[in-house]
C-alpha positions, 0 to 999 in steps of 0.5 A: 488510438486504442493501446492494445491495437497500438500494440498489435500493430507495432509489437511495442508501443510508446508511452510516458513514465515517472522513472528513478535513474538514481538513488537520491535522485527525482522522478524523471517524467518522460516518454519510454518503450512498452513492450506488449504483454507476454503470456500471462501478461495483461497490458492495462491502461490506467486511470490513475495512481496513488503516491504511497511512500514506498516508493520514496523508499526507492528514492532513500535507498532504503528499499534497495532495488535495482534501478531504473525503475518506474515507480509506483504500485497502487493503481487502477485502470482497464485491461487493453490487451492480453497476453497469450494464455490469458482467460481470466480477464477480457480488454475492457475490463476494469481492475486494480492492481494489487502489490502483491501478485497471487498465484493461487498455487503456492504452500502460501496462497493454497492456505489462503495466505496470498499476501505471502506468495512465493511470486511476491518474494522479489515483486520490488526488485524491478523485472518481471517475474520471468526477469525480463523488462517490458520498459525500456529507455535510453538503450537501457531496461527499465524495471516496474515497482511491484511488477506493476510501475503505476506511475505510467500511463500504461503498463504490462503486469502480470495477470496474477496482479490485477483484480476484476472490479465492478463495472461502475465503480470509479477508478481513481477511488478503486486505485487506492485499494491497490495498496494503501487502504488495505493494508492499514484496514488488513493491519487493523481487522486482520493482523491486529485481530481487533474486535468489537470493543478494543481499544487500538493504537493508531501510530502514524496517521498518513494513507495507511493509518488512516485507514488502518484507524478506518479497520479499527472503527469499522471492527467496532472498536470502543476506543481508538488513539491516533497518534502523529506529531502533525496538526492536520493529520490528527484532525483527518484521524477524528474524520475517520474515525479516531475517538482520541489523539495524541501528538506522541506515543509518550502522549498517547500513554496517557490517554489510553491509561484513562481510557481503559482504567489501566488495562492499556490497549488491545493492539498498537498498529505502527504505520509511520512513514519509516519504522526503527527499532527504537519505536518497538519499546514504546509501542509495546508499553501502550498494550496490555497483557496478551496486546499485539504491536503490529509493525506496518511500517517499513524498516530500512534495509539492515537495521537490525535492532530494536529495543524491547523489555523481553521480560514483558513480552514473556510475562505479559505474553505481548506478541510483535506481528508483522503485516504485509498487505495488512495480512489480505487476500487481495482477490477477495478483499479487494472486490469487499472493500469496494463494497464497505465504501458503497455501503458508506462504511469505508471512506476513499474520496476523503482520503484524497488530499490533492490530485496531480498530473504526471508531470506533477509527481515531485511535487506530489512527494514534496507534499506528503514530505511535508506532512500536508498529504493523507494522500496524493493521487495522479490523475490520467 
């Protein structure tokens, strides 16, 4: 029976999720109330989700969020049933659902940066944004990753989370660009303004520098290093378009040296599965003057401390940015980005490594721990 008639009918329906109970612990796959969307709540039935390693933050502690909590925040399905007041999609419709949602009404949206909305502010913590739970398990409410909890074969999201996408467009690719693709190709194009011609640094070549190296190619960059310690993931970087690579920022120094007679490169873009502040000196050094090191990569919560010459970021006028969302308008840059890949521009079935089943999440994370995954999809 159709979610959306399941949930009129009994007001709340049943369905199956990966849920973390306790920091360091696994994903615990197993059946849990939904409730029906509220108003300004879609409830949308998923056709699959991406294994980004923001939620293994989740599983460190080094995202610190209040648990219970389904995982997962980049995926893509369509709409099964709308809450009161909703006008903007109909049931059927395809969509993806963006991290970050947009209100469209904010300092921050008004001036079209919507990757910075005040509604985003605690999308990790784990309610809705009226900070009640639509999940439910065990007597217990169960919070959403990103307001959205992907890793569930249903889910109630807020309207101001999906994106319409076009009728056609398959939507295991299209989830990928609920978070991963954009952010590293935003990083790229967006927060690194980089330009036909530059020379970028790719640090960390996993979901999101793949595509952030994707950005850089596609802004016609001359030179690009991808720079990851495993084997795999460099020969991946060639296929998305690195021109070179190296196995160590130290390495990569070198390279980019040659390269550009000196000059060093435009932009470095740090997308490692974990940033510190120790990575902050030697990304800086990989840039010339006026070059930008974009930080991508999450920091765990309280580190506080990163090396860096001052000197040279005065004299040289070198800049740090950070980038959420790689800086992108998930309205508009979503719906684009599905156009670069149907133009052959932008590569998504390359990005997939594995699919899993739900079942399979663990193994999924195992996986990508072990550096054999650019990206682990769930297929429902």
């Amino acid at each position: 029976m159709r979610a959306d008639v399941i949930a009129v009918m009994l007001g709340a329906m049943r369905t199956t999720a990966a849920v973390l109970w306790e920091v360091g612990g696994k994903w615990e796959v197993g059946e849990v109330e939904l409730d029906p969307p509220g108003p300004g709540e879609v409830l949308v039935e998923l056709a699959a989700s991406g294994l980004c390693h923001s939620d293994e933050h989740l599983v460190t502690g080094q995202l610190p969020v209040g648990l219970p909590i389904v995982g997962g925040h980049e995926g893509a399905g369509r709409i099964a049933a709308l809450g009161e007041g909703v006008t903007e999609v109909a049931v059927g419709d395809p969509v993806v659902l963006a991290f970050l949602p947009s209100c469209g009404r904010c300092t921050w949206c008004v001036r079209g940066i919507t990757n910075l909305c005040d509604d985003g502010a605690g999308a990790t913590l784990g309610p809705q944004l009226d900070g009640t739970y639509r999940f439910h398990a065990g007597g217990e409410d169960i919070g959403q990753m990103c307001l959205l909890g992907t890793f569930a074969k249903h889910t109630v999201v807020p309207v101001k989370s999906v994106v319409p996408v076009d009728e056609g467009f398959p939507l295991h690719l299209a989830a990928l660009v609920g978070c991963g693709v954009t952010t590293g190709y935003g990083s790229a194009t967006k927060t690194a303004d980089l330009r036909a011609g530059d020379t970028a640094v790719v640090i960390g070549c996993g979901g999101v520098g793949a595509n952030a190296i994707q950005g850089a190619r596609i802004a016609g960059c001359r030179y690009i290093v991808a720079v990851d310690p495993v084997d795999f993931k460099r020969d991946k970087a060639i296929e998305f378009g690195a021109t070179h690579v190296a196995e160590s920022m130290d390495a990569a120094w070198n390279v980019v040296s040659e390269l550009t007679r000196g000059r060093l490169a435009d932009a470095a873009i740090l997308t490692v599965g974990v940033a510190l502040g120790e990575m902050i000196q030697p990304a800086l050094e990989l840039v010339g003057k006026r070059g930008r090191v974009v930080v991508t990569a999450l920091a765990p919560r309280g580190d506080e401390t990163a090396a860096l010459s001052l000197l040279d970021v005065t004299v040289y006028e070198k800049q740090i940015r950070g980038a959420m969302f790689g800086s992108a308008n998930s309205q508009h840059d979503i719906p684009r980005l599905l156009e670069l890949h149907n133009t052959g521009q932008l590569k998504l079935d390359e990005l997939i490594t594995q699919e899993y089943a739900l079942e399979d999440v663990n193994r999924g994370y195992e996986d990508m721990r072990a550096g054999r995954n650019i990206r682990g999809l769930i297929r429902y």
